[in-house]
MIFIZA-213314 format. One line per field, with one value per atom (N, C-alpha, C): atom name; residue in one letter; x negated, y, z. Coordinates in nm, 4 decimals. Layout:
BEGIN
atom <- [CA | ...]
res <- [A | ...]
east <- [X | ...]
north <- [Y | ...]
up <- [Z | ...]
***
This chain:
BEGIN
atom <- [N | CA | C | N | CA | C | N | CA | C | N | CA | C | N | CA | C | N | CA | C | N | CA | C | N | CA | C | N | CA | C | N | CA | C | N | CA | C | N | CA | C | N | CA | C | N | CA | C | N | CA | C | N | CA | C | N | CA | C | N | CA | C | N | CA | C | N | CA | C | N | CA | C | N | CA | C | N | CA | C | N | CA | C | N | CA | C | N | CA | C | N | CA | C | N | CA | C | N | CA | C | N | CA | C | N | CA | C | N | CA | C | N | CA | C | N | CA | C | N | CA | C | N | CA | C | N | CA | C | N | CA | C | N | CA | C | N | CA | C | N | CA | C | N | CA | C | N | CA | C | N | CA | C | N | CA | C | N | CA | C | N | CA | C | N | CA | C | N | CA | C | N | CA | C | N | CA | C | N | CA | C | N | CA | C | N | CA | C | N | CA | C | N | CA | C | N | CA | C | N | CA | C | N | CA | C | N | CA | C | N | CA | C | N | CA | C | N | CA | C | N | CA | C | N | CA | C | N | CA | C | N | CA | C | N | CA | C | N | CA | C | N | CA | C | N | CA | C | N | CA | C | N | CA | C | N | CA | C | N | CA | C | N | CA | C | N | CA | C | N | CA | C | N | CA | C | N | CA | C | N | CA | C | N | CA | C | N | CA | C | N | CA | C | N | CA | C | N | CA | C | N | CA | C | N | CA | C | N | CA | C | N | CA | C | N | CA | C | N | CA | C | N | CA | C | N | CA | C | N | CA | C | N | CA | C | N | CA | C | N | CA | C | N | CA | C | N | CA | C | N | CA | C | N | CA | C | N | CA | C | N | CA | C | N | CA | C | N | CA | C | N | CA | C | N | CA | C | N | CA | C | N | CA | C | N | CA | C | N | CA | C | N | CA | C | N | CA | C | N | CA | C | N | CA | C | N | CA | C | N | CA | C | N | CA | C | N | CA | C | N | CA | C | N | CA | C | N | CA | C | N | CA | C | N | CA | C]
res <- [X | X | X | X | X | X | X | X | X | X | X | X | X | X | X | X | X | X | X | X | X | X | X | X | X | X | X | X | X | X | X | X | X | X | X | X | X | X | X | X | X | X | X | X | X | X | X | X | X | X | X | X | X | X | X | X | X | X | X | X | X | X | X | X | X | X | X | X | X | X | X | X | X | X | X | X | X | X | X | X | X | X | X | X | X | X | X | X | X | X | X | X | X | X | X | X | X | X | X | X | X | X | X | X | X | X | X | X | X | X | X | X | X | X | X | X | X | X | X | X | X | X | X | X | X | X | X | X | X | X | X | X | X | X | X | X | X | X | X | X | X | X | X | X | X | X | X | X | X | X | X | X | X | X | X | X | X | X | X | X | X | X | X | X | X | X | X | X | X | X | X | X | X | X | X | X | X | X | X | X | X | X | X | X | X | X | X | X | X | X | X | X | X | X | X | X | X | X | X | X | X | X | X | X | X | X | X | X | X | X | X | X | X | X | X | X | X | X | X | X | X | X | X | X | X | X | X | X | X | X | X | X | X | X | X | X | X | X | X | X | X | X | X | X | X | X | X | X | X | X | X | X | X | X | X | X | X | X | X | X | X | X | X | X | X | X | X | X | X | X | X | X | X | X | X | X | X | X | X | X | X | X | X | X | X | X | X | X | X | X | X | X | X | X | X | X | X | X | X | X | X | X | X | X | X | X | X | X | X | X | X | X | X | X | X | X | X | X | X | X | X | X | X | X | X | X | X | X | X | X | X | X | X | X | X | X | X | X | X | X | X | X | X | X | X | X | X | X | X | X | X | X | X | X | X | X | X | X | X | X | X | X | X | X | X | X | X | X | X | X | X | X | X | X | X]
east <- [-11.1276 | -11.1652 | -11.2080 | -11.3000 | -11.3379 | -11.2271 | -11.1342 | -11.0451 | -10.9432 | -10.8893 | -10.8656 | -10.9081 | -11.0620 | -11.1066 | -11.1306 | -11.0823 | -11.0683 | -10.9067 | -10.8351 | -10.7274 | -10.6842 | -10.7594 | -10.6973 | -10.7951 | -10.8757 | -10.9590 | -10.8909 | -10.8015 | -10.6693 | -10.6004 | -10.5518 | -10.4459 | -10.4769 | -10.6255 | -10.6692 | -10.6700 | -10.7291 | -10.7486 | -10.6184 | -10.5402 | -10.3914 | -10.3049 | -10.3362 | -10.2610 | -10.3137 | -10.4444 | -10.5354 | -10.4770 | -10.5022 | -10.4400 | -10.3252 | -10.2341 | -10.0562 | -10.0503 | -10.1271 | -10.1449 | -10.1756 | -10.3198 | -10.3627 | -10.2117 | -10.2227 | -10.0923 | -9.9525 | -9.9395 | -9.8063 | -9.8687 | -10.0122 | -10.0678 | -10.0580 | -10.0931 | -10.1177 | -9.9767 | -9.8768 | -9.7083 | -9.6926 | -9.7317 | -9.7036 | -9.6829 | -9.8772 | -9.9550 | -9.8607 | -9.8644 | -9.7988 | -9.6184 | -9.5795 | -9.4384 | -9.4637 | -9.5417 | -9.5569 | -9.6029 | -9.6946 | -9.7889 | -9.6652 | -9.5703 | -9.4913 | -9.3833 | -9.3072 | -9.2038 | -9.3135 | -9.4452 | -9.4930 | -9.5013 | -9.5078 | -9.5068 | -9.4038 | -9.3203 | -9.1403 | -9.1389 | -9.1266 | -9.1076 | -9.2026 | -9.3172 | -9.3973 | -9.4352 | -9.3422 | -9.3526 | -9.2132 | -9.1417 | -8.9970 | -9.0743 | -9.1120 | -9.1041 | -9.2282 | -9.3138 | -9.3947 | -9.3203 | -9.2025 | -9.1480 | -9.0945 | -8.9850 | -8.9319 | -9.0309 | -9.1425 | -9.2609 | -9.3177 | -9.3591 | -9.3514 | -9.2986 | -9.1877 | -9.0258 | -9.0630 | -9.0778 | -9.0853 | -9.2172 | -9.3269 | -9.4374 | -9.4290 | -9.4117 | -9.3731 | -9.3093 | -9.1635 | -9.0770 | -9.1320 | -9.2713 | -9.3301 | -9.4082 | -9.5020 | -9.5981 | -9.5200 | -9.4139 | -9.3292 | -9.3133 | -9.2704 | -9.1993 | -9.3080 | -9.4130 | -9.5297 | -9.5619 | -9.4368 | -9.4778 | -9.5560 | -9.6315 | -9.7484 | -9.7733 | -9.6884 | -9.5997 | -9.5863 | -9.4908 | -9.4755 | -9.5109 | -9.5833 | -9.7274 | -9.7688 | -9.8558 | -9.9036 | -9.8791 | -9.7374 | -9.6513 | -9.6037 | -9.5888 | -9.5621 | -9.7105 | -9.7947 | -9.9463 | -9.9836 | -9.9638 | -9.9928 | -9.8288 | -9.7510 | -9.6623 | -9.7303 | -9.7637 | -9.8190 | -9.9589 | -10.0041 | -10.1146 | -10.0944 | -9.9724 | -9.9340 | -9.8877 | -9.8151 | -9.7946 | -9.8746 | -10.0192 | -10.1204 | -10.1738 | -10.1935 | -10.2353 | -10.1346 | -10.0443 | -9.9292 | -9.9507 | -9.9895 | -10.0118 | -10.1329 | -10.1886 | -10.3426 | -10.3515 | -10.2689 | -10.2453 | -10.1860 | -10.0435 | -10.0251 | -10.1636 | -10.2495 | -10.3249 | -10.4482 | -10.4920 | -10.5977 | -10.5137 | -10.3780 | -10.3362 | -10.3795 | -10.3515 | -10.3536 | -10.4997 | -10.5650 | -10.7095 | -10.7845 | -10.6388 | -10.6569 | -10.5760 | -10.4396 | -10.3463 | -10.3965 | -10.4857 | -10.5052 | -10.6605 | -10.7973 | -10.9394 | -11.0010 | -10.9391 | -10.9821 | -10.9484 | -10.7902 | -10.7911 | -10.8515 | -10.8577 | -10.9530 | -11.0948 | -11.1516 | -11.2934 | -11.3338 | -11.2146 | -11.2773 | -11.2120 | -11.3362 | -11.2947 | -11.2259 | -11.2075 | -11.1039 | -10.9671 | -10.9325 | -10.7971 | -10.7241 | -10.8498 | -10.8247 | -10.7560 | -10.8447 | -10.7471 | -10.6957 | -10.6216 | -10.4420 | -10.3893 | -10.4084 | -10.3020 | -10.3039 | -10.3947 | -10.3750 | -10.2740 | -10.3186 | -10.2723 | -10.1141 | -10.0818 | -9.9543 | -9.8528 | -9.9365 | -9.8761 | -9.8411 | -9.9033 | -9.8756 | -9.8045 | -9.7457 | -9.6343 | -9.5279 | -9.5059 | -9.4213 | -9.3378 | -9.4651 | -9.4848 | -9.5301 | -9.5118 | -9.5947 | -9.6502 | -9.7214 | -9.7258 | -9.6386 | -9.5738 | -9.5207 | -9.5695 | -9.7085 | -9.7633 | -9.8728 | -9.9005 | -9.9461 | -9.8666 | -9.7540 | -9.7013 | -9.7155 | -9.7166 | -9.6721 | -9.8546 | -9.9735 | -10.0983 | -10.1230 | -10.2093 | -10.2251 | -10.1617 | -10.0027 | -9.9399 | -9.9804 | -9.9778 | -10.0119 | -10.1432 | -10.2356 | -10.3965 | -10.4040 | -10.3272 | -10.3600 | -10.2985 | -10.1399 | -10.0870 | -10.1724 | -10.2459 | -10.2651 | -10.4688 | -10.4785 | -10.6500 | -10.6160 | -10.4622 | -10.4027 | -10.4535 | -10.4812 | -10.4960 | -10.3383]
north <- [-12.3361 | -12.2990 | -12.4212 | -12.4880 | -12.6469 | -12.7281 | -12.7110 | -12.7871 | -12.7465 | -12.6097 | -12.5770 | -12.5906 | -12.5839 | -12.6281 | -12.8022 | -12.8876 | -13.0446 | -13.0338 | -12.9878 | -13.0044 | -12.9314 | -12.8273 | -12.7779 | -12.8993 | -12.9497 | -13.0211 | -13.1515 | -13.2058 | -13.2972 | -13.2909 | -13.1464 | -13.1455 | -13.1117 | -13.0336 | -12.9997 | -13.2211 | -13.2684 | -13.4371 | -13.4889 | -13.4404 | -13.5213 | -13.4712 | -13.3315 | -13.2666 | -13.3221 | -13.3579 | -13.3545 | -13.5158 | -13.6121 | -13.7154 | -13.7648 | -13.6838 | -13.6690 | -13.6193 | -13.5334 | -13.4698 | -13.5981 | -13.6758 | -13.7660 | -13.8918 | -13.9342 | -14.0353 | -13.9808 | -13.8488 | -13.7891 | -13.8145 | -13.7866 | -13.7615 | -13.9514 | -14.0148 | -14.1829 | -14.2089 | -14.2038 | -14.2090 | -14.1709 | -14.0372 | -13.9484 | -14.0347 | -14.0676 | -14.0831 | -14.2432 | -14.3763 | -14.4657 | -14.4663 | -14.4141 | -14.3740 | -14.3266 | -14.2453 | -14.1898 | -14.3273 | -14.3925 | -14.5356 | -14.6053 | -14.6448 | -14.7591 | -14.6997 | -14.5662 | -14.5160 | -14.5492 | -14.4857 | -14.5324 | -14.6784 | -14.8074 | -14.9726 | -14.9528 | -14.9417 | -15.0040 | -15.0585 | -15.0032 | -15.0502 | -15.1326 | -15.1218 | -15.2300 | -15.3799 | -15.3182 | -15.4708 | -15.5270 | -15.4407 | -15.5161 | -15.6116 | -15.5308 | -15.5989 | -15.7268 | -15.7425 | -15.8489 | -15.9869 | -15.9259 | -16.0602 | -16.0973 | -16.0133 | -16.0952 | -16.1540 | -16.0753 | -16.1569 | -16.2758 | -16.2755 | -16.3828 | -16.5226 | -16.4982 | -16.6072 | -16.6297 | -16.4919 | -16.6244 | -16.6868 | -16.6306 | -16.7096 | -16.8654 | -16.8707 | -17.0230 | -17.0923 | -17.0163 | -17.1383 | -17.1309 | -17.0218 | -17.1082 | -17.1583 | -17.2173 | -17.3036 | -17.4264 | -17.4307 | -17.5436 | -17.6543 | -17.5718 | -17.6259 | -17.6420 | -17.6092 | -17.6201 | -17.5389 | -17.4372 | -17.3524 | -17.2562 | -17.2624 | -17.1568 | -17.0136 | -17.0292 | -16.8972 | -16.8074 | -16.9082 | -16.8221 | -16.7783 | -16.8613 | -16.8217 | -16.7208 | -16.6936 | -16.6001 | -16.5008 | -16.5074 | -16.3630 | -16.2817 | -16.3881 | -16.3776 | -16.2762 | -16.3380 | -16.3410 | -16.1790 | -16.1389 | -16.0018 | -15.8903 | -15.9490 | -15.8189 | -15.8750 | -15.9708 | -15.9146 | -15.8400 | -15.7912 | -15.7308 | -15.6036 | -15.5351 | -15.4353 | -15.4204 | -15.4827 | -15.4610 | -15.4632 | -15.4669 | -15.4809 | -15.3386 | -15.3087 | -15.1402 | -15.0803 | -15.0639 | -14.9526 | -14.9171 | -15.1028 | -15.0947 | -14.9843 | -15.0130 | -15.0002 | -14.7875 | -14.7869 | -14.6046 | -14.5610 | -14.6362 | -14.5777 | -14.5433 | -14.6217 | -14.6324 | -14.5717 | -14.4907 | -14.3860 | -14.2546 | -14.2782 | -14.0971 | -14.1369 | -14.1739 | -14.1802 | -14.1153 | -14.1862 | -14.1561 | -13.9626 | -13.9411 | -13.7976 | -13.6585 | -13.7628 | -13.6716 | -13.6557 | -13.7664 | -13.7790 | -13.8427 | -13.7039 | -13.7431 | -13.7492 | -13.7202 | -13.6872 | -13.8791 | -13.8777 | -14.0409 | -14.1792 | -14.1029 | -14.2545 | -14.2224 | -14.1139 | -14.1574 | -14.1804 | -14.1685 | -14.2323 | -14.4072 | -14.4644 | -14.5579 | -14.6397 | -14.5641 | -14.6324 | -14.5727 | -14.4378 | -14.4292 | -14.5100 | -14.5487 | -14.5786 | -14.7808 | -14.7910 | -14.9286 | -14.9457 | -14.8049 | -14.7827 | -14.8162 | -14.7342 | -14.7178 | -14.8257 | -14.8786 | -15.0403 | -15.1627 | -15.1541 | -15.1818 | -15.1688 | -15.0227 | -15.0093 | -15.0219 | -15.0304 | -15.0551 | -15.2125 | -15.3069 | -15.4157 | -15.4727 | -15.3825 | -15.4228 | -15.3535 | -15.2042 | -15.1085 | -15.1994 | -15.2515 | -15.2374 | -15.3725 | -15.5292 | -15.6032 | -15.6320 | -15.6388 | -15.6912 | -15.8341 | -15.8759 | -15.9466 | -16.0835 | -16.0410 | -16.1404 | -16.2171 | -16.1577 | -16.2514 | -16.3056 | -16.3302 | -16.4647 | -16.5824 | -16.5485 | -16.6203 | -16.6929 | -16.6017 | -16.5776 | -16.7526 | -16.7793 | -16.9218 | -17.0198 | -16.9927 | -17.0659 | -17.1269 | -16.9820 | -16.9121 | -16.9964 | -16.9383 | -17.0118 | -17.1434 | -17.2038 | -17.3730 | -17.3846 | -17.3446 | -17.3901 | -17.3361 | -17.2544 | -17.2003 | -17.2572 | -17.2998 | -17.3489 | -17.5147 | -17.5724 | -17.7336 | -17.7678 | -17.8497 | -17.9035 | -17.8913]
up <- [8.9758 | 8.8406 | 8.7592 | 8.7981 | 8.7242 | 8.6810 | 8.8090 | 8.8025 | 8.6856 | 8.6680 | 8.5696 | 8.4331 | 8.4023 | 8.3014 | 8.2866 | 8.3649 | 8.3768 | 8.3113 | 8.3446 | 8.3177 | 8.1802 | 8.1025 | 8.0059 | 7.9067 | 7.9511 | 7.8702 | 7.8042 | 7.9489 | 7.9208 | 7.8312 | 7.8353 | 7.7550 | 7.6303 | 7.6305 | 7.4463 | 7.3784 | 7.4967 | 7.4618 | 7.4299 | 7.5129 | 7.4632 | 7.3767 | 7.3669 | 7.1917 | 7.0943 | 7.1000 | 7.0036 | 6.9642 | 7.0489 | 7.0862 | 6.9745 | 7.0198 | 6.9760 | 6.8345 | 6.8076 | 6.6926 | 6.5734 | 6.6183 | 6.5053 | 6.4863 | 6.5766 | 6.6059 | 6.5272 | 6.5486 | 6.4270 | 6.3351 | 6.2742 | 6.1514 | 6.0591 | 6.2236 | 6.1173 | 6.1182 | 6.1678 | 6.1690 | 6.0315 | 5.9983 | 5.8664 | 5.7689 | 5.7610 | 5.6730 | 5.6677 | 5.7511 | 5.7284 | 5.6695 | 5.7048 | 5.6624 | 5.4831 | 5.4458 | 5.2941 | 5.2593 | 5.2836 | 5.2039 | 5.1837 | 5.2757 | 5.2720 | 5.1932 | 5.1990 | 5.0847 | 4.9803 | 4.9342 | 4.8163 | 4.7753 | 4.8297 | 4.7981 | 4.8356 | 4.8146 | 4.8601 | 4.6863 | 4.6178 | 4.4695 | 4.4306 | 4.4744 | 4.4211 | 4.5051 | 4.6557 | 4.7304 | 4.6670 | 4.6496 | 4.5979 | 4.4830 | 4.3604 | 4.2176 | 4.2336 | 4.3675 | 4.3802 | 4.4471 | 4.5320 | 4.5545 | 4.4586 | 4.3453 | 4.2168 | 4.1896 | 4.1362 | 4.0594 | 4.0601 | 4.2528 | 4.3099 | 4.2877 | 4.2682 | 4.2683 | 4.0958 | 4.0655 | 3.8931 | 3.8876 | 3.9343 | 3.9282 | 3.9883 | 4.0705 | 4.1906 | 4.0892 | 4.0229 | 3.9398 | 3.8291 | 3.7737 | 3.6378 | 3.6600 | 3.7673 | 3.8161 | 3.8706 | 3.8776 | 3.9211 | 3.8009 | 3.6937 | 3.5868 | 3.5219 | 3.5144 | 3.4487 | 3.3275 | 3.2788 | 3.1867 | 3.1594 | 3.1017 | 3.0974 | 3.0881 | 2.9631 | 2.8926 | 2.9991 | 3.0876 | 3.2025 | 3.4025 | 3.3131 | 3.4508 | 3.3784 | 3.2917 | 3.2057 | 3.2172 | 3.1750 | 3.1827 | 3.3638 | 3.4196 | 3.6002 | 3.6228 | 3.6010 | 3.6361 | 3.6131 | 3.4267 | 3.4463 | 3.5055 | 3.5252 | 3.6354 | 3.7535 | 3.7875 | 3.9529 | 3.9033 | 3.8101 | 3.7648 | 3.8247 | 3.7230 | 3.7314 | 3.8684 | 3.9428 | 4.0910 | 4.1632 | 4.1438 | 4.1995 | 4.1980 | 4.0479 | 4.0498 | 4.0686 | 4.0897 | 4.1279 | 4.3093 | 4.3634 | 4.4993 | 4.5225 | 4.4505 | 4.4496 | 4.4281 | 4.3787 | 4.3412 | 4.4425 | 4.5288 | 4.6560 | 4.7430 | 4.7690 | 4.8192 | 4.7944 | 4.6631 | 4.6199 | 4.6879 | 4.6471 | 4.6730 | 4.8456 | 4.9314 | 5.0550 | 5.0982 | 4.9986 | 5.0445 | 5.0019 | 4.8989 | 4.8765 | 4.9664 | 4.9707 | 5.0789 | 5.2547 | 5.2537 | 5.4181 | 5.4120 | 5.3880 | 5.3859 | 5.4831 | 5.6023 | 5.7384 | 5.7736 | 5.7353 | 5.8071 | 5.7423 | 5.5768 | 5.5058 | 5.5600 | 5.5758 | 5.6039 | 5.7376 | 5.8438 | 5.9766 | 5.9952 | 6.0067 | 5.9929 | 6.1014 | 6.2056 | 6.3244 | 6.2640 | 6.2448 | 6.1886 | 6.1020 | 5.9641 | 5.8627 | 5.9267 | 6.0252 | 6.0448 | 6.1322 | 6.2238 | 6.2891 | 6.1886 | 6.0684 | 5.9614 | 5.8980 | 5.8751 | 5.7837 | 5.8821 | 6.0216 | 6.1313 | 6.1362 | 6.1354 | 6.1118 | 5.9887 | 5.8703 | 5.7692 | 5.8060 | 5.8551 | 5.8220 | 5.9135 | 5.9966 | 6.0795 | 6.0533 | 5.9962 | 5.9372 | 5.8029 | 5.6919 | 5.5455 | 5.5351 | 5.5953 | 5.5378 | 5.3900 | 5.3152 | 5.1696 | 5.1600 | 5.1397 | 5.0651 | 5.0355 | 4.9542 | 4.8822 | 4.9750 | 5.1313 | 5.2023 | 5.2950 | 5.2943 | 5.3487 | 5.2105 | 5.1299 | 5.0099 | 4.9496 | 5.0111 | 4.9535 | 4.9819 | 5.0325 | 5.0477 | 4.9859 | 4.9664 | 4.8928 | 4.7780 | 4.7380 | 4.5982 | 4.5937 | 4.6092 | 4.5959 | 4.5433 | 4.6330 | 4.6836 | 4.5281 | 4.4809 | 4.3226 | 4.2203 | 4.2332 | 4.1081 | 4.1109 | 4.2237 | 4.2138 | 4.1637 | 4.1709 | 4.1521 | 3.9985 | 3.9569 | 3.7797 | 3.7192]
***
């Protein structure tokens, strides 16, 4: 009888288990369809920012500067709905960084391979 209740205990642990793991799969798969458009339009952005900090034009740093603005809050809205579609996984905070975890091997951002780069030109005289 124990033994029976050891073993259904297993398996309530390993549904339960399987269950969250579909849930951060879900939940990562929706985040990354949501930044697909806005990691795309940050690498263009990217690329013109670099060649207007290259050339030294301002104009168009300026202009580079606020679309990665906007690609910033667009990122930034994938990432509120997440916290509304899935409240169970933003407020535990071990789920919440599987999923950051897996986003960034699923979904890298873009703009941190490029981040440091970035920094070092734009902190330059």
């Amino acid at each position: 009888m124990v033994g029976n209740i050891n073993m259904l205990f297993l398996l309530g642990l390993f549904s339960y288990s399987s269950q969250a793991d579909n849930q951060l799969e879900k939940a990562t798969d929706e985040i990354c369809l949501c930044l697909e458009a806005p990691y795309q339009q940050a690498e263009k952005t990217l690329k013109q920012l670099l060649s207007a900090q290259n050339s030294g034009d301002l104009a168009k740093v300026t202009q580079s500067q606020d679309e990665m603005m906007e690609v910033i809050n667009a990122s930034k809205l994938c990432l509120e709905s997440f916290h509304h579609i899935y409240p169970g996984i933003a407020q535990n905070m071990t789920l919440k960084g599987e999923t950051l975890k897996r986003l960034e091997s699923k979904c890298p951002d873009p703009l941190s391979v490029h981040r440091s780069k970035l920094e070092n030109q734009t902190s330059s005289p």
